[in-house]
N, C-alpha and C positions, 0 to 999 in steps of 0.2 A: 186567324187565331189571335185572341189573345194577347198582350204584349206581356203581360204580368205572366202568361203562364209561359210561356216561351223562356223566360226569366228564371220561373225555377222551376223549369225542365231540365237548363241548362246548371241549374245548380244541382240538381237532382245526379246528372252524367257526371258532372266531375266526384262528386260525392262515389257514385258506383264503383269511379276507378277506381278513387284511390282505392275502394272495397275488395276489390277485383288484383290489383296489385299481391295485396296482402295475400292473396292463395297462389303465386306464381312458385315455381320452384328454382326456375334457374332466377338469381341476384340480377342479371342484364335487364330481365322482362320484367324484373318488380320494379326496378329504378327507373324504366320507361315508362311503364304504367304510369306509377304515382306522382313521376313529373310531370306528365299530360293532366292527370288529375287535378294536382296540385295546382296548375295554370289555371285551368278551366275555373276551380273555385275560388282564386282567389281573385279574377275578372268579375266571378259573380256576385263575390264579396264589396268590391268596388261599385260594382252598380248597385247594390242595395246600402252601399253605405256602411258599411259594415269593416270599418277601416282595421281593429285588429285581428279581425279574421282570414281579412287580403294580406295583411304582414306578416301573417304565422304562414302562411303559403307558399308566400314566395321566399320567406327563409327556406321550406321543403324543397321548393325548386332548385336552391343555392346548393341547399346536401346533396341534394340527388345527382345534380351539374356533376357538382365535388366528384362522390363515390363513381359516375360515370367514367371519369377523365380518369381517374385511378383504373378501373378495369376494363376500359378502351387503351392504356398506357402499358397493361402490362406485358411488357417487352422481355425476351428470353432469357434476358440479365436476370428475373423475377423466379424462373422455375428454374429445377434441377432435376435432372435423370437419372436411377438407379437401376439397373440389371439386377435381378433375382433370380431365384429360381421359380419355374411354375408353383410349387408344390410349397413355395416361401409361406410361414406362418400368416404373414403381418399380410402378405397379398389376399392369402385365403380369408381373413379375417375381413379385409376392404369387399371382396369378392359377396362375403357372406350379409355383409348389413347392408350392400343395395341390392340382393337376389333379386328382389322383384321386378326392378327398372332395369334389371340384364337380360333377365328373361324372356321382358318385353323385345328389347335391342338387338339381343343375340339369343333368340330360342334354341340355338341348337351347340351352345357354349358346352353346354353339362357333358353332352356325348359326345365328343371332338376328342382327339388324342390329344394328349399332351408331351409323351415323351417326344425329348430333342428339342421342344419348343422352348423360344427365347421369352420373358417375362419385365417388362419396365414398370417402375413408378416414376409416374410424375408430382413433384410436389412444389406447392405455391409457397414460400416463406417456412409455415411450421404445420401447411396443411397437405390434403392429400389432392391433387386436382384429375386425377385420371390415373388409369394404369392399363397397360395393353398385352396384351399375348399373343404372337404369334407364331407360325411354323416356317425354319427356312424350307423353301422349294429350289434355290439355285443359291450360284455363291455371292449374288449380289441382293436377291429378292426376299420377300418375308410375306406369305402370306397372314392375313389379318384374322385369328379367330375372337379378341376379344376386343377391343379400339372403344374404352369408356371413359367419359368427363363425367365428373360428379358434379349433379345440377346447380350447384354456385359458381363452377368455372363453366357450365355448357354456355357456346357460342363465345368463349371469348379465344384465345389465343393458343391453347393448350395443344391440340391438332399441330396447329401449322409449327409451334415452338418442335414436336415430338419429330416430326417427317424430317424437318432439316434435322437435328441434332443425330437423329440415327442415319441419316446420310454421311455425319461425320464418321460415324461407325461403321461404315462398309456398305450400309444398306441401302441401295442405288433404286428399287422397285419397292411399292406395295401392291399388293392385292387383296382385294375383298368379295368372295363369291355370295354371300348372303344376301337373303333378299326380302331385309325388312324395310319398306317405303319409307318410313321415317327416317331409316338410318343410311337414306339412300342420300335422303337430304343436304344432311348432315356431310357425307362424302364429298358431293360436288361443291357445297360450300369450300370446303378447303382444298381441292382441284383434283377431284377423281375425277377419270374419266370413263364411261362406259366400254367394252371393250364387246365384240360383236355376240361375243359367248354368252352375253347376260352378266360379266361379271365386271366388276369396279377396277381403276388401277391408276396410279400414282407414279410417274419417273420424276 
């Protein structure tokens, strides 16, 4: 093939990502994208000579590094934990403007009891980064019926900050019977482990 086209094919891919970047929802997957992007086109900017086009690049690469090391860094010191009640407005309210991404996660959120069940927010600085509901089943355990990160913190620390902190609160066990793949994922990423019953669980 080609050597020129190979050239801007390869401009062509970084170009994509950064494209591609731009529709990500969770902040981790956009800042990896467009870093990968960002590299690509400003190599390809170099080989064509195209010297402020490789500087405005790898200034993106620089931001992107930056904003990474910020939410790869942040550390429990960063979030705070609040007890609610289920039926808490402000929960309801968080609950209501991402329906659709819960839906997906937790189809079977709407019809699940709620009385007796415990209710956290977790919040990043002045933001909301997740909130969970669950039901106690013993006097150390909590089963999980609602366990959400809102897509600017998914994948970053919010899980693992939540498990320890309510371990400070008595709660020694989680569990999660649902059984949506994705969110199964999600689970053994922060250290569920399958249990023979089909269902998830956390000491």
């Amino acid at each position: 093939m080609d050597t020129k086209i190979l050239i801007e094919a390869f401009g062509y891919l970084g170009s994509a990502l950064v494209v591609v970047s731009m529709l990500m929802t969770s902040v981790l997957h956009l800042r990896i994208i467009n870093m990968i992007g960002s590299i690509i086109f400003a190599i390809y900017a170099l080989i064509i000579r195209s010297y402020p086009t490789a500087l405005m690049n790898f200034f993106l690469v620089g931001i992107n590094l930056y904003h990474l090391t910020k939410l790869r860094g942040a550390v429990s010191g960063n979030y705070t934990l609040t007890e609610v009640k289920p039926d808490d407005r402000f929960l309801e309210q968080m609950i209501s403007n991402n329906q659709a991404d819960i839906d997906h996660y937790f189809p079977d959120y709407a019809k699940q009891e709620k009385e007796g069940a415990r209710a956290f927010i977790i919040m990043h600085n002045n933001e909301v980064a997740g909130f969970t509901v669950g039901m106690p089943v013993e006097d150390s355990a909590l089963e999980l019926c609602l366990d959400y990160s809102t897509p600017a913190y998914r994948d970053c620390s919010v899980g693992k900050f939540l498990y320890e902190e309510l371990k400070h609160r008595g709660i020694r066990r989680f569990i999660y019977t649902g059984s949506q793949p994705d969110h199964m994922e999600y689970l053994k990423k922060v250290g569920f482990t399958e249990t023979k019953d089909g269902s998830y669980e956390l000491k």
